[in-house]
C-alpha positions as CSV (number, residue, x, y, z in Angstrom):
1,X,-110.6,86.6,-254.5
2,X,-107.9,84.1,-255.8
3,X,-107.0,83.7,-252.0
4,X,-110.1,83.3,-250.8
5,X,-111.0,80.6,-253.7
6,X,-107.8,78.2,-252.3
7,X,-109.5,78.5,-248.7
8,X,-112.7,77.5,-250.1
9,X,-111.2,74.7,-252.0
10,X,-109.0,73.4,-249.0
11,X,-112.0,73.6,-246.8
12,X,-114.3,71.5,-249.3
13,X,-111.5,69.0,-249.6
14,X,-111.1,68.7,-245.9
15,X,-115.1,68.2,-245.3
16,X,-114.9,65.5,-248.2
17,X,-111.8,63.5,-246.3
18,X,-113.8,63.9,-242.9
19,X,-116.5,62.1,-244.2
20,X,-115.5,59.7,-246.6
21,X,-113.0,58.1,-243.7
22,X,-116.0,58.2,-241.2
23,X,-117.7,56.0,-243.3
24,X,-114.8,54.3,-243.7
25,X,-114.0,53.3,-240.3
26,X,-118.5,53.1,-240.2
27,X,-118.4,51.0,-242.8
28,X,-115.1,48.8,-240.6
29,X,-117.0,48.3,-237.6
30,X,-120.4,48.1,-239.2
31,X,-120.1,45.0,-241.5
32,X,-119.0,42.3,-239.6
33,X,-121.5,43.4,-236.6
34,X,-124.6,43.2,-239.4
35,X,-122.8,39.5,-241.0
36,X,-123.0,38.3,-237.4
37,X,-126.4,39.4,-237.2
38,X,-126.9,38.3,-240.4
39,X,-125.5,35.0,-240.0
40,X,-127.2,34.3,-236.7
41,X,-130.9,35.0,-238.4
42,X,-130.6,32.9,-241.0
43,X,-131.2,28.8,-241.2
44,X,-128.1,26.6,-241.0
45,X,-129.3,25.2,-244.8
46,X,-129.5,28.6,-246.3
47,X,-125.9,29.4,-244.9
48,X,-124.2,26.1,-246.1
49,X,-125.8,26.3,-249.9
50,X,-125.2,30.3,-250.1
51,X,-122.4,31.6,-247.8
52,X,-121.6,34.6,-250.5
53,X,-125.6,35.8,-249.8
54,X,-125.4,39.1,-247.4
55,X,-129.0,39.8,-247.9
56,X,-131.6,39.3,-245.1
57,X,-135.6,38.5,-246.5
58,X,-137.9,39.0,-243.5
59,X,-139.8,36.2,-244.1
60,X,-137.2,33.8,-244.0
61,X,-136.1,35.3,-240.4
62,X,-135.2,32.2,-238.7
63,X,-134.7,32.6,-234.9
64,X,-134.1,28.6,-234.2
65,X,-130.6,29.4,-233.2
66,X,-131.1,31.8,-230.7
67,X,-133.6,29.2,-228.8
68,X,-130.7,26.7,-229.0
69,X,-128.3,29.1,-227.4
70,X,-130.5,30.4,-224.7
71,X,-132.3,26.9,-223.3
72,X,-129.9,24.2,-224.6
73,X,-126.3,25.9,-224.3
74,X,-126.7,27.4,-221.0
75,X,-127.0,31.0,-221.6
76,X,-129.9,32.0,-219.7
77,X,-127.5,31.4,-216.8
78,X,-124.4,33.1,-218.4
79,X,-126.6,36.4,-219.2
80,X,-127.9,36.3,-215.2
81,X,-124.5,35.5,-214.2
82,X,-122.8,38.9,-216.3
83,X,-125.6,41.1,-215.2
84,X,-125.1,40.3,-211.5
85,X,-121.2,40.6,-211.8
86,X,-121.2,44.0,-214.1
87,X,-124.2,45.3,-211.7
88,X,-122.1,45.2,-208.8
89,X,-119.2,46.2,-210.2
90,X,-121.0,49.4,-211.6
91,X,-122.3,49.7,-207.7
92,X,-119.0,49.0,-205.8
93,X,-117.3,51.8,-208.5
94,X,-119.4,54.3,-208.7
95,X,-119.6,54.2,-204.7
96,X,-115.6,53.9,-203.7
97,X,-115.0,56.2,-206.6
98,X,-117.3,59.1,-205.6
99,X,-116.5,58.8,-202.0
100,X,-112.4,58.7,-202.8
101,X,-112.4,61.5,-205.9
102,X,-114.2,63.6,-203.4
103,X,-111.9,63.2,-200.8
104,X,-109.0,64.2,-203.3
105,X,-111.0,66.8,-204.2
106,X,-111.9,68.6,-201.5
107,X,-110.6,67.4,-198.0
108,X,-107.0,67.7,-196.6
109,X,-105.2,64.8,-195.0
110,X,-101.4,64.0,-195.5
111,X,-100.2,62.3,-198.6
112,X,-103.1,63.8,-200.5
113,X,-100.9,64.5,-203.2
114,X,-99.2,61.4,-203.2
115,X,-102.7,59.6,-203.9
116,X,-104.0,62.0,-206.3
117,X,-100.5,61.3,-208.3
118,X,-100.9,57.4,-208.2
119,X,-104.9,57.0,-208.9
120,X,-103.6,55.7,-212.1
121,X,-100.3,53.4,-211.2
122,X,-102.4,50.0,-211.2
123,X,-104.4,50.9,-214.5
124,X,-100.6,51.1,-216.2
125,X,-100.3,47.4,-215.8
126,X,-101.9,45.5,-218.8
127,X,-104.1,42.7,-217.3
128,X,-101.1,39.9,-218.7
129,X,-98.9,40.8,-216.1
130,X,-101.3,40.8,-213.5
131,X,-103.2,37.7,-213.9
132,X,-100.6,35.1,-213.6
133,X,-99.8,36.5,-209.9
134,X,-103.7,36.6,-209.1
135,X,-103.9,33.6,-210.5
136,X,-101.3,31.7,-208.1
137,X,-103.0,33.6,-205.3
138,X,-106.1,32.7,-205.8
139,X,-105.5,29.3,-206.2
140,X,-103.7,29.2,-203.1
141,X,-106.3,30.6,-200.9
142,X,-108.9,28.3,-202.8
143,X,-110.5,31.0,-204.0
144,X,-110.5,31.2,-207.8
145,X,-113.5,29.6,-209.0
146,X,-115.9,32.4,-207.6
147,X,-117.8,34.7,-209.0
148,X,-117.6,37.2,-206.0
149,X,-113.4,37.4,-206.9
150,X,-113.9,38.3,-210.2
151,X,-115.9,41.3,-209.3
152,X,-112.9,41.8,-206.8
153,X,-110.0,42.0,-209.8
154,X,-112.7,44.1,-212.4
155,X,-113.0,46.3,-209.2
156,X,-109.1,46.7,-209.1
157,X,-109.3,47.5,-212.9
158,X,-112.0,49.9,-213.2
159,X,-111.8,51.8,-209.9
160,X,-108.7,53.5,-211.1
161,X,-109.9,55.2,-214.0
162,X,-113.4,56.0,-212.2
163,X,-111.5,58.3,-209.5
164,X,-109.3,60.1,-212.1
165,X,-112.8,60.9,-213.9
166,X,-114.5,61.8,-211.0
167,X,-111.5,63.9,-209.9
168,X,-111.7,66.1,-212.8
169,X,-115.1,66.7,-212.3
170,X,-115.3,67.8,-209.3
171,X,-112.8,69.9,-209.2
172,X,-114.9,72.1,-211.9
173,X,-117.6,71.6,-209.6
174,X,-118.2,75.3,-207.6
175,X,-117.1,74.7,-203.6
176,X,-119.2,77.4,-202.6
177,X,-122.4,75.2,-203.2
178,X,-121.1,72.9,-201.1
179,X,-120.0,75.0,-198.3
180,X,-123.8,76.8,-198.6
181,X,-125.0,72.9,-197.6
182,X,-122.4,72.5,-195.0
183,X,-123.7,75.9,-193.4
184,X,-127.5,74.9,-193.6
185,X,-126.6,71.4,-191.3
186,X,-125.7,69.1,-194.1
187,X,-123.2,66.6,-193.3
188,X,-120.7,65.7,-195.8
189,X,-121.8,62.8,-196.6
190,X,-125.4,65.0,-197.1
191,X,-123.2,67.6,-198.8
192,X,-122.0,64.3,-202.0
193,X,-125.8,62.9,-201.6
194,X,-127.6,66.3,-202.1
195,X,-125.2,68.0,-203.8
196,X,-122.3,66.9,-205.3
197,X,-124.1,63.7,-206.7
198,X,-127.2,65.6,-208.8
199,X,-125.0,68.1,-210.2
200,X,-122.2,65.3,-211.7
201,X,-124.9,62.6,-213.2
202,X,-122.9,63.2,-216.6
203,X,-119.8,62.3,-215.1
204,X,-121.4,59.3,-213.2
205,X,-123.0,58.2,-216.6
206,X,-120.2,57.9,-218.3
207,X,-118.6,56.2,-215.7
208,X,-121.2,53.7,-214.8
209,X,-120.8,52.8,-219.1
210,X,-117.2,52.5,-219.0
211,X,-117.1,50.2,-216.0
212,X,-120.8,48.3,-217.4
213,X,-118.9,47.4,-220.8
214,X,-115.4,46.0,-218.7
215,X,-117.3,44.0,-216.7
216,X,-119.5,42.9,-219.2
217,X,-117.0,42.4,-221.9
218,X,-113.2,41.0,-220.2
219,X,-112.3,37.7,-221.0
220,X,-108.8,37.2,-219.8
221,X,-109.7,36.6,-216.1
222,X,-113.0,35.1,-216.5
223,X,-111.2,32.5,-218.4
224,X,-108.2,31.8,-216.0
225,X,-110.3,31.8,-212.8
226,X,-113.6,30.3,-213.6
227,X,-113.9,26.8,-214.1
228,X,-117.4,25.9,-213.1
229,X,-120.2,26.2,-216.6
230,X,-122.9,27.3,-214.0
231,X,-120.9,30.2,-213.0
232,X,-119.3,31.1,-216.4
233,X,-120.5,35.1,-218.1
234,X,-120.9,35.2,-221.7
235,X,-117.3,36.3,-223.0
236,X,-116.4,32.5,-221.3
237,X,-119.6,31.3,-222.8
238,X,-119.4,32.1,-226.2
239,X,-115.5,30.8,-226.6
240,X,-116.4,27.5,-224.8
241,X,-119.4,27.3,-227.3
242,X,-117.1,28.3,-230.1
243,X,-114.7,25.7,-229.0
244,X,-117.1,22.8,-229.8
245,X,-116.4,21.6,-232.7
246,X,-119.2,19.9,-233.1
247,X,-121.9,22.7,-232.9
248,X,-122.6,25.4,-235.6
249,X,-121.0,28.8,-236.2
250,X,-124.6,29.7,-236.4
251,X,-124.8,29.3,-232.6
252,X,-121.7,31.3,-232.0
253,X,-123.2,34.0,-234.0
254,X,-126.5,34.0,-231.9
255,X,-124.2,34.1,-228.9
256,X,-122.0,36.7,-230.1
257,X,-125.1,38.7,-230.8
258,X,-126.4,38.2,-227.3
259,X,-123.0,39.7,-225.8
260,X,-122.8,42.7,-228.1
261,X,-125.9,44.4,-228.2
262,X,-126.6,45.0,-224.6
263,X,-123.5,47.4,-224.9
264,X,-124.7,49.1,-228.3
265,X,-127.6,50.1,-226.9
266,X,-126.2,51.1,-223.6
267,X,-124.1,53.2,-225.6
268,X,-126.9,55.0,-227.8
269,X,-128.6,55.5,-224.7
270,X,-126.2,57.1,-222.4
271,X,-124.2,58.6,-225.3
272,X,-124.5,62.3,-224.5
273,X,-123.5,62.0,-220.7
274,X,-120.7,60.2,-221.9
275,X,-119.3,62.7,-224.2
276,X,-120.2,65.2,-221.4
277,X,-118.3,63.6,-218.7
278,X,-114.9,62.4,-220.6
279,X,-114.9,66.5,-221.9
280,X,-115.9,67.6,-218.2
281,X,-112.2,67.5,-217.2
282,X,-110.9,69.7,-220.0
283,X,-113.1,72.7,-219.0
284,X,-111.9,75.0,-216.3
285,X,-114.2,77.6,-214.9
């Protein structure tokens, strides 16, 4: 009885550490997301005479910097600017990577192993290193302030990562599906469309996030090789509008606002296919 009162204890204890440090690390992440939001509803008055208030009164909801942002500052153009370059990103990935993981997968060529070994080479190169070099070579070819070539480099950084994922999962995908479609007259390119495709939309889920929030979120090369305010996404638009000294935090707030919750709500939404996908790999059956 004595024994299995410790076990008892020890288990209570361990529930109680579990969740007092996940509302720890909540409570970390949480709070400055709900001051910026805080921040960005309130008046620029009410912020200067009470910068200690946390609260938020309905009726006071003031929404005059979020006008300011979107029709004065230029992001209307900045949001339409990240969509279309995250967009096709999400595209280009999701394409090259299903066509290439299923390749690895399931066909036979030389230096199969070789490739399946080296998906992940590039991705062990912090973005630092690489965008000095990029950044001469783009210059050179008079190609740096484009739009089109940053999709080109987030291509280079996500594609890596969306063939290893894919990979995994379809190699826990059953082949004999597959040859049952190549038997009835499917081609293989039928065989990934009817097929392969359906059965992995966990795997493409979580993929299609992962690439959606780098693309939507980098900074580092959307800094060095855009130059242009028409053509600038919102990571470059909200430090150029933080740089201005003489604007408002309360604008960068509304910005910052603007950038984040696009991805928090991507993220609700396709939470469960991305748990199922990153946990697809670990499963053998």
């Amino acid at each position: 009885m004595r024994h299995w009162g410790q076990e008892g204890i020890e288990e209570g204890m361990i529930r109680i550490l579990r969740v007092v440090g996940i509302l720890f690390f909540f409570v970390m992440v949480g709070f400055p997301f709900y001051w910026m939001v805080v921040s960005s509803l309130k008046s620029l008055q009410e912020l200067l005479l009470h910068p200690e208030n946390l609260g938020l009164e309905i009726g006071k909801l003031d929404f005059t910097a979020y006008g300011e942002v979107l029709f004065e500052h230029g992001f209307l153009q900045y949001i339409s600017n990240s969509v279309y370059v995250a967009v096709l990103t999400v595209l280009l990935s999701l394409s090259l990577a299903t066509l290439g993981g299923y390749a690895v997968t399931r066909l036979y060529f030389r230096g199969q192993a070789f490739m399946s070994l080296s998906i992940l080479v590039i991705y062990m190169f912090p973005a630092i290193v690489l965008v000095i070099p990029l950044y001469v070579v783009f210059s050179w070819l008079g190609l740096r302030d484009s739009i089109h070539v940053l999709i080109l480099v987030y291509l280079a950084q996500t594609l890596p990562v969306a063939l290893y994922m894919l990979r995994s999962y379809f190699q826990n995908l059953p082949a004999e599906i597959e040859y049952a479609g190549l038997t009835d007259g499917c081609t293989r390119l039928g065989v990934i469309w009817r097929i392969v495709i359906p059965l992995s939309a966990p795997a493409l889920a979580s993929v299609a996030l992962y690439t959606f929030m780098i693309a939507w979120n980098e900074f580092l090369f959307a800094f060095m090789f855009l130059d242009s305010p028409e053509k600038f996404t919102l990571s470059r638009g909200v430090v150029q509008l933080a740089g201005s000294v003489h604007l408002s935090k309360q604008l960068v707030m509304a910005a910052s606002v603007l950038v984040t919750v696009p991805i928090v709500v991507l993220f609700l939404f396709f939470e469960r296919h991305l748990v199922r996908g990153l946990t697809a790999g670990a499963m053998k059956g």
